[in-house]
C-alpha positions as CSV (number, residue, x, y, z in Angstrom):
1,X,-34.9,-12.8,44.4
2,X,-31.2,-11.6,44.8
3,X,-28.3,-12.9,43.3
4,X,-24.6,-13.0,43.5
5,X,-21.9,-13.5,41.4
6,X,-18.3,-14.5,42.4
7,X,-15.6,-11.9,41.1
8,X,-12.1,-11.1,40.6
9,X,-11.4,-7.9,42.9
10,X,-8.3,-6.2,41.1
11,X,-6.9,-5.1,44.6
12,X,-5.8,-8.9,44.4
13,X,-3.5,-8.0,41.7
14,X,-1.8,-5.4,44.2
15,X,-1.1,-9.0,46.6
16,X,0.9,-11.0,43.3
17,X,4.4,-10.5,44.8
18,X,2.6,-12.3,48.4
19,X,0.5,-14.5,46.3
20,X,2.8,-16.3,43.9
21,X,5.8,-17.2,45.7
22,X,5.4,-20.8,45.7
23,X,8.1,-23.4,45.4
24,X,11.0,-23.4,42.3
25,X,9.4,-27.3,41.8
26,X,6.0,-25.6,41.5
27,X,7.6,-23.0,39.1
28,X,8.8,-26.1,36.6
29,X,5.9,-27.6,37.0
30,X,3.4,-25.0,35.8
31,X,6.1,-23.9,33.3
32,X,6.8,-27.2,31.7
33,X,2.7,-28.0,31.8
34,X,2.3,-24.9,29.9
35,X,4.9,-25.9,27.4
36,X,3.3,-29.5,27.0
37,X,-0.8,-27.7,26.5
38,X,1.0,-25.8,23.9
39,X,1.4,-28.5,21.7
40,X,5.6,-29.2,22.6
41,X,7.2,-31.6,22.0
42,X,10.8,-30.5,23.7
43,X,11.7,-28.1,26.2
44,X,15.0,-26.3,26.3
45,X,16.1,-25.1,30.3
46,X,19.5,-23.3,30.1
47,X,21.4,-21.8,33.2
48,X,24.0,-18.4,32.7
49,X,24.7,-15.8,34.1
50,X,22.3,-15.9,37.1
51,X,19.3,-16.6,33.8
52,X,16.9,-19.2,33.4
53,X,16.0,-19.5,30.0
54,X,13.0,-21.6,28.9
55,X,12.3,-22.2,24.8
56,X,9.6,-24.8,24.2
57,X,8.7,-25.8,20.0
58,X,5.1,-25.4,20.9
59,X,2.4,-23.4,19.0
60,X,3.5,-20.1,20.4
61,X,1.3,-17.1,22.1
62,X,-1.2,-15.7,20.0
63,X,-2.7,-13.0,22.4
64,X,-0.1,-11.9,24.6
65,X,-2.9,-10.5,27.3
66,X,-3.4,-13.9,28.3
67,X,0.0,-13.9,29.8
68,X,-1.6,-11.9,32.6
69,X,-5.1,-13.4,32.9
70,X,-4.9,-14.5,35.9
71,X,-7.7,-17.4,35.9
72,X,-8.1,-17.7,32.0
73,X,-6.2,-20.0,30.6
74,X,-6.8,-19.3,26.6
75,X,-6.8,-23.0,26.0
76,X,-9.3,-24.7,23.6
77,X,-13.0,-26.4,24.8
78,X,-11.4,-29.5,24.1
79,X,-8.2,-29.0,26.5
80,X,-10.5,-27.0,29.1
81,X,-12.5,-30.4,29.3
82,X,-9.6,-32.7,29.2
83,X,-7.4,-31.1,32.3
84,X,-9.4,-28.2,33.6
85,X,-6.2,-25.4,34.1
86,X,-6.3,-23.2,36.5
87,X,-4.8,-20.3,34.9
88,X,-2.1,-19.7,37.0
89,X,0.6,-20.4,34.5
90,X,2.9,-17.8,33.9
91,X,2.0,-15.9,37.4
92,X,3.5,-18.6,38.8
93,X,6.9,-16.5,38.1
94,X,5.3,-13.7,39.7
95,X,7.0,-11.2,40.8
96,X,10.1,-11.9,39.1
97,X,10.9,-9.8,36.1
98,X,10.1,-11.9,33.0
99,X,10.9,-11.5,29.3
100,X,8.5,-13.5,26.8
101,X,9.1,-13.9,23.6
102,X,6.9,-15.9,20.8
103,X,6.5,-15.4,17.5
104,X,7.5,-11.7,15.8
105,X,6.6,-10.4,19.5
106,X,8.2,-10.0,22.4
107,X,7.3,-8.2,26.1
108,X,9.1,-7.6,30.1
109,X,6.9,-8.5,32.4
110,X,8.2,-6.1,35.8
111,X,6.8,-5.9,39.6
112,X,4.4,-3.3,38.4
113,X,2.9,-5.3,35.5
114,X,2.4,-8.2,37.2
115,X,0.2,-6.1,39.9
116,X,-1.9,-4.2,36.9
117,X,0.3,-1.9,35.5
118,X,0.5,-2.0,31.4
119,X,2.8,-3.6,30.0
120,X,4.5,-3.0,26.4
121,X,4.2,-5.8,23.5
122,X,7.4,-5.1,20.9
123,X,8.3,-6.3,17.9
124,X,11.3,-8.8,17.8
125,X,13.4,-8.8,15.3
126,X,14.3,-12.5,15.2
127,X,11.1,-14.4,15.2
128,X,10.9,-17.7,17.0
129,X,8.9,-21.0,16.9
130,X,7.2,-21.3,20.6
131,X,8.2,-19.5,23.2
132,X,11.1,-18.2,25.3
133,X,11.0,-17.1,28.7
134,X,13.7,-15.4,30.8
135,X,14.0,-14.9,34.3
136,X,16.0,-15.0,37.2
137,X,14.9,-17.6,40.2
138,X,16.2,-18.7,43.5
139,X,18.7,-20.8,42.1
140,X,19.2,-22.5,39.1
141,X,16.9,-25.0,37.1
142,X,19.3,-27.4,36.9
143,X,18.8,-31.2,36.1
144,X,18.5,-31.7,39.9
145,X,15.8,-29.3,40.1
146,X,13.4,-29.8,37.2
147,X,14.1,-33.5,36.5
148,X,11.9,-34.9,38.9
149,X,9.0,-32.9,37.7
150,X,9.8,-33.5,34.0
151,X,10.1,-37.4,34.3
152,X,5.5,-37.9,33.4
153,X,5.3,-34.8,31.1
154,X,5.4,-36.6,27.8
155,X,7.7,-34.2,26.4
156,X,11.6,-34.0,25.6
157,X,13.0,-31.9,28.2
158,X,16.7,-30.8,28.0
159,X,18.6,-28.9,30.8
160,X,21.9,-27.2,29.9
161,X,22.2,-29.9,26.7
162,X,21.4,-32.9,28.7
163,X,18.0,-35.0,28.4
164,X,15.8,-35.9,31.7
165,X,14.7,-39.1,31.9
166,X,11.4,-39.8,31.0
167,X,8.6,-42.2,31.9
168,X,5.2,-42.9,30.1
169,X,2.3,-42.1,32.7
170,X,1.0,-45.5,32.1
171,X,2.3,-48.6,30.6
172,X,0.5,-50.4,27.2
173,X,-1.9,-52.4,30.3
174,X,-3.9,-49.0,31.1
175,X,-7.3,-49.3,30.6
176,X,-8.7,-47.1,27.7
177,X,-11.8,-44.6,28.5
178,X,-12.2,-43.3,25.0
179,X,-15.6,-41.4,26.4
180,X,-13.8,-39.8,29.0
181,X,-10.4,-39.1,26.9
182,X,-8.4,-41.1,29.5
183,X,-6.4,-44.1,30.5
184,X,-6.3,-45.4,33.9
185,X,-4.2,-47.8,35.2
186,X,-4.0,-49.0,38.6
């Protein structure tokens, strides 16, 4: 008997700057979903100079190579289980040049390391709590831009000092799956 077995060809890392030019509102989304499976609880956006800046409070990145993983998402069984990611994430910014920062470390992603090239990992001097990404996009991330997709994440998210409004997924009359780790309301 023969088997197969599917596969990741790297020549698809060559394709990032074709593959990962989706829309700024998918951008936000994957960003601020990211920020929310961290463990944040508020999301800074800020706008200058032609720079997005994105700080969450979460837990932070403990192994940097996950940052480009494209497919593995790094998240725990119980979060896998929960929400199945994709592990898209930060490609989603693809090809766009993008400084991370998180903890004592710090790292520019360029055109070349998003399509396999290495990539440096750097001390920073000023450590942070979470993470803080820079990059330059189409246009701003202003509140006109990411408060629509902020409104169900469950976190605070704050762009240029003002708060987006925020709604709760579902009201106190959801129904309770405990099994399942859900709530469904219709």
């Amino acid at each position: 008997m023969q088997t197969i077995c599917a596969k990741v060809n790297p020549r698809l890392l060559t394709k990032a700057s074709r593959l990962f030019t989706g829309s700024m509102d998918g951008r936000i989304i994957e960003i601020l979903q990211n920020a929310r499976r961290a463990g944040s609880t508020e999301v800074r956006i800020s706008n200058k100079e032609g720079i997005v800046t994105v700080q969450d409070n979460g837990g932070g990145i403990e192994d940097f190579q996950k940052l480009l993983d494209l497919g593995g998402s790094g998240w725990d069984e119980k979060l896998e289980a929960g929400e199945d990611p994709a592990g898209v994430g930060l490609f989603s910014l693809a090809p766009r040049e993008v400084t991370v920062i998180s903890g004592s470390r710090q790292t520019i992603i360029d055109k070349d390391g998003w399509t396999g090239e290495p990539v440096e990992i750097t001390d920073n001097p000023e450590a942070v709590t979470g993470t803080i990404l820079k990059f330059t996009d189409e246009k701003p991330w202003d509140m006109e831009a990411v408060e629509k997709n902020a409104v169900f994440t469950g976190i605070k998210v704050i762009v240029d000092g003002k708060y987006c409004h925020s709604m709760p997924f579902c009201s106190e009359m959801a129904a309770e799956y405990a099994d399942f780790g859900c709530r469904v309301e219709a």
